[in-house]
C-alpha positions, 0 to 999 in steps of 0.5 A, a space after each residue: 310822104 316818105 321824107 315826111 316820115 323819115 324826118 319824123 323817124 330822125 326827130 325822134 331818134 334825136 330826141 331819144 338820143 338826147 334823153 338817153 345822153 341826158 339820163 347817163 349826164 344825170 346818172 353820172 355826175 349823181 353817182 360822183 357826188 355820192 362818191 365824194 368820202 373816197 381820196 380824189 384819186 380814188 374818186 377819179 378812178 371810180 368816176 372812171 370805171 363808172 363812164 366805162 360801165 354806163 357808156 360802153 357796157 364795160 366792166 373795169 377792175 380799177 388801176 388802184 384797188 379802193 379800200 373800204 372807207 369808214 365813212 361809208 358802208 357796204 350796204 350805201 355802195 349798193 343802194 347808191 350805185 343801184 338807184 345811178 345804174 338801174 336808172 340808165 337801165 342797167 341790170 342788176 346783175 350788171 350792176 352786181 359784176 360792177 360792185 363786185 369788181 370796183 369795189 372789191 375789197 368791199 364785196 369780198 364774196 363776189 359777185 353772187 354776195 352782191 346780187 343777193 344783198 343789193 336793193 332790187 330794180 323797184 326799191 332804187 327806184 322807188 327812192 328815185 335819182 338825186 333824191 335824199 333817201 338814203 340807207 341809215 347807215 350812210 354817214 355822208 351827205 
C-alpha cells in the first residue's frame, strides 16, 4: 500500500512538473513572438531577461537598454507581458518590477507607474494566452 501510493505521489508530481514545464514553453515562446517589432538583438536580450524572469524568479536589467519602438506601445507592452506572465502565475507587482526594469525607457516613472497602469490578473486573463485580442493601439501582428 505505501509503494502504491508513493508511485501515486511521484505520477502526479511528474504529471505537475510536465504542465508547469509546459505552460512556461507556451508562455515563452508567446511572449517572443509578441516581441518580434524589436531588432534581433534586442529581442535575444528580452527573450533573455524573460527565461530568467519566468524560470528562476529573477529580474534582469538587460545588457543593451531597449528603446521605445514606434510600432509598439506602452500600453501593448503591459497588456502582452501581463497575459505571458500571469499565466505561469507570476504576480502582477512582479510582473510590474519586470516591465519597469527591461523596459525602462518605456516606463520611465518606475515600478509604481507600471502596477497602476497595467491590466489586472482577471483582464489578462480574460483575453487568454495566444489569442488575438489585443489593445487598439497595437500595430503589429
Amino acid at each position: 500500500v505505501e509503494q502504491l501510493e508513493q508511485e501515486r505521489a511521484t505520477a502526479m508530481v511528474q504529471s505537475i512538473s510536465e504542465d508547469k514545464r509546459h505552460k512556461v514553453e507556451e508562455c515563452l515562446e508567446w511572449f517572443a513572438k509578441r516581441m518580434s517589432v524589436f531588432s534581433k538583438e534586442e529581442q535575444d536580450t528580452i527573450n533573455a531577461c524573460a527565461i530568467a524572469f519566468v524560470e528562476r524568479d529573477q529580474i534582469n536589467s538587460p545588457n543593451t537598454p531597449i528603446p521605445i519602438n514606434e510600432q509598439y506601445s506602452q500600453a501593448c507592452l503591459m497588456q502582452d507581458a501581463s497575459q505571458a506572465f500571469f499565466y505561469v502565475g507570476k504576480s502582477r507587482k512582479d510582473i510590474s518590477a519586470f516591465l519597469a526594469t527591461v523596459f525602462a525607457s518605456y516606463f520611465p516613472a518606475g515600478e509604481s507607474f507600471v502596477y497602476k497602469k497595467m491590466p489586472g490578473e482577471k483582464e489578462a486573463s480574460r483575453r487568454g494566452l495566444g489569442k488575438n485580442n489585443k489593445p487598439a493601439d497595437c500595430l503589429h501582428e
